[in-house]
N, C-alpha and C positions, 0 to 999 in steps of 0.2 A: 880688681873688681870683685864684691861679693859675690860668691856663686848662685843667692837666691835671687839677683841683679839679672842672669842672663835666660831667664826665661821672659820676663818683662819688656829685656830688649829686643830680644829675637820675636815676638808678639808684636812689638812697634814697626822693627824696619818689616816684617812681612803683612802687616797693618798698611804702613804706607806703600811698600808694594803694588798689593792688590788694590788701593782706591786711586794711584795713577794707571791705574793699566786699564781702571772701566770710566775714569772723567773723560779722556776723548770720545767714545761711544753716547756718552753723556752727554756732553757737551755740542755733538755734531746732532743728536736728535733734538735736541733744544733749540739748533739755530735754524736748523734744517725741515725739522715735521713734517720731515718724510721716514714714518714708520711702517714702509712697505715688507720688511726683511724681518716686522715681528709679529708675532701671533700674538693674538689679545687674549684666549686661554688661556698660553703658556706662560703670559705677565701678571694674569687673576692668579692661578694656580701659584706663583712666585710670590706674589702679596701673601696668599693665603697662609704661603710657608713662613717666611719671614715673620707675622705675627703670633705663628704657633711654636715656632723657636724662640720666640721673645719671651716667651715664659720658662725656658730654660736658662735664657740666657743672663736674665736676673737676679737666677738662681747662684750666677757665679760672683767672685770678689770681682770687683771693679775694676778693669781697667783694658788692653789694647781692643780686647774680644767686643766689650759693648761698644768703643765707637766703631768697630768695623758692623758689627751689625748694626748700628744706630745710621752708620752712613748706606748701608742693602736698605733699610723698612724706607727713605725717603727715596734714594734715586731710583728702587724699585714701582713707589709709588706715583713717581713723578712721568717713568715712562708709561706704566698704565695712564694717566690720566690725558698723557699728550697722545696717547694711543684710541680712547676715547672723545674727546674734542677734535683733533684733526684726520685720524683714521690716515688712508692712503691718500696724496696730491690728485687732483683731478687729470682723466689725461687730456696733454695738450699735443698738437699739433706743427709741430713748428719746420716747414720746408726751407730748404738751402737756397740761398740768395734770393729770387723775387720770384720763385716759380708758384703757379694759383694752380687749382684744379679740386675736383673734388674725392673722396676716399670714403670707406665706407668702414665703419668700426665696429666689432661685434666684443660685445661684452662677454668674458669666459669664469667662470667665478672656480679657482683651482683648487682642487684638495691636498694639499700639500703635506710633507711627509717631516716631522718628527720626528728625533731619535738620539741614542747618544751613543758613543762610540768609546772603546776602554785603548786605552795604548797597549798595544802588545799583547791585546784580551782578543774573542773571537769578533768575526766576520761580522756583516751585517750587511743584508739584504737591501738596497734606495730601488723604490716601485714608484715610477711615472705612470700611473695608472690615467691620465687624464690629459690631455692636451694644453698645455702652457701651466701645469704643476712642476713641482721643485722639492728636492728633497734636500735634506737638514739635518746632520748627525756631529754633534758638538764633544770633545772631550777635553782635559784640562792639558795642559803641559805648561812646565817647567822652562826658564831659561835656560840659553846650554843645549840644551837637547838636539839633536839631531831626527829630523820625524821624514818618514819613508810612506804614502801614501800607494795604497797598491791598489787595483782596479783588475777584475776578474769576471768570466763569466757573462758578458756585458749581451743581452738582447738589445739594443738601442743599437741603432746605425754609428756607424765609424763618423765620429768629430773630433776636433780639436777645442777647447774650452767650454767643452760639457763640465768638467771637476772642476772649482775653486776652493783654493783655503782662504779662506777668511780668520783674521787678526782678532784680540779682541776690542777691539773698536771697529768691527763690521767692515775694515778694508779689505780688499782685496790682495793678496800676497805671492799667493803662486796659484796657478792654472793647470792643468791637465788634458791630455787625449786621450780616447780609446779605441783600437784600431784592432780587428780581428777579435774582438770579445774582451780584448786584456790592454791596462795600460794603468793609469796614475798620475800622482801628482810629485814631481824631482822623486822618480817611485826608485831612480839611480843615482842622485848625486844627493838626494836627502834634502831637508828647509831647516836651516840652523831656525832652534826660536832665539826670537832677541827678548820677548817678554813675556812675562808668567801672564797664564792667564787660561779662556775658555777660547778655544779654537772652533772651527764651524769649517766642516765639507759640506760645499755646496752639490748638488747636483742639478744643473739646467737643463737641458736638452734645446737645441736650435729647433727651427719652425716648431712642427706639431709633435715632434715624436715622443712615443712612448714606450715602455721597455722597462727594463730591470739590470743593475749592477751591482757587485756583489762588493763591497769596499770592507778593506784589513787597513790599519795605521800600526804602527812599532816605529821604537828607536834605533 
């Protein structure tokens, strides 16, 4: 193989890569429109980027780099747009077997917490400052890896699946407790990744609570 060959190659398979690792995320909001897990900011803000890297990325010779970004500027644009026409599902009600009765629903509109997280970089503050808010600190990892989720400091009452990591295709993959202020997600036996990509700590809190947790990720 010529050696001016293996950067072109190494550009492709990590081209195809990263566009299998975000078409199921793709693909489940397309069939699904249900875009409750995205902030319509953070997918403006994403648009914005992608068309102001578009004029660097032109700037380069042709080839793995423009279809990967050519495949961000559309499925970037596509979830804004399913994000704008469908927004959140309406809520339904749906009781277990034949039982009637009536319930009473209050609408909560949450502030929800943004953020991002470095592997093996400092700490970072998740603030439930609002009742049924959720916080959100995403980082990238690598196949192979081995990632240790630590939980410290925790104001929030002691639960079990207050933490999730989320895949990047927004599943669910491991869950967490915190019990006496401190705990994590496999914070002891580690979550191999199985796929490159952007990962996402959830922070929920059950009923109303709110609080603050102090989350570290490393390898």
């Amino acid at each position: 193989m010529d050696p001016h060959d293996v950067p072109v190659l190494a550009g492709t398979v990590s081209t195809v890569l990263f566009v299998v690792s975000y078409l199921p995320m793709l693909i489940r909001a397309v069939r699904t429109r249900d875009l409750r897990s995205y902030s319509r900011s953070s997918l403006v803000i994403a648009n914005v980027g992608n068309v102001v890297q578009a004029g660097y990325i032109i700037s380069l010779p042709a080839g793995p780099l423009w279809f990967l970004h050519g495949f961000y500027l559309v499925a970037s644009a596509l979830m804004l747009g399913l994000h704008l026409r469908h927004g959140a599902p309406p809520v339904q009600l749906d009781p277990a077997d034949t039982h009637t009765g009536v319930t009473h629903v209050r609408l909560i509109v949450g502030h929800d917490q943004q953020g991002q997280l470095a592997l093996g970089g400092p700490a970072v503050v998740a603030t439930i400052s609002q009742a049924g808010a959720v916080a959100r600190f995403t980082f990238t990892a690598t196949a192979g890896q081995k990632i240790y989720v630590v939980a410290s400091a925790a104001t929030l009452p002691d639960q079990c699946g207050l933490l999730t990591l989320r895949d990047p295709a927004g599943q669910p993959v491991a869950a967490g407790c915190v019990i006496g202020g401190n705990g994590g997600i496999l914070d002891r036996d580690g979550y191999q990744v199985p796929t490159s990509g952007q990962y996402t700590i959830v922070v929920d809190p059950q009923a109303r609570d709110i609080g603050q947790v102090t989350l570290a990720a490393h390898t």
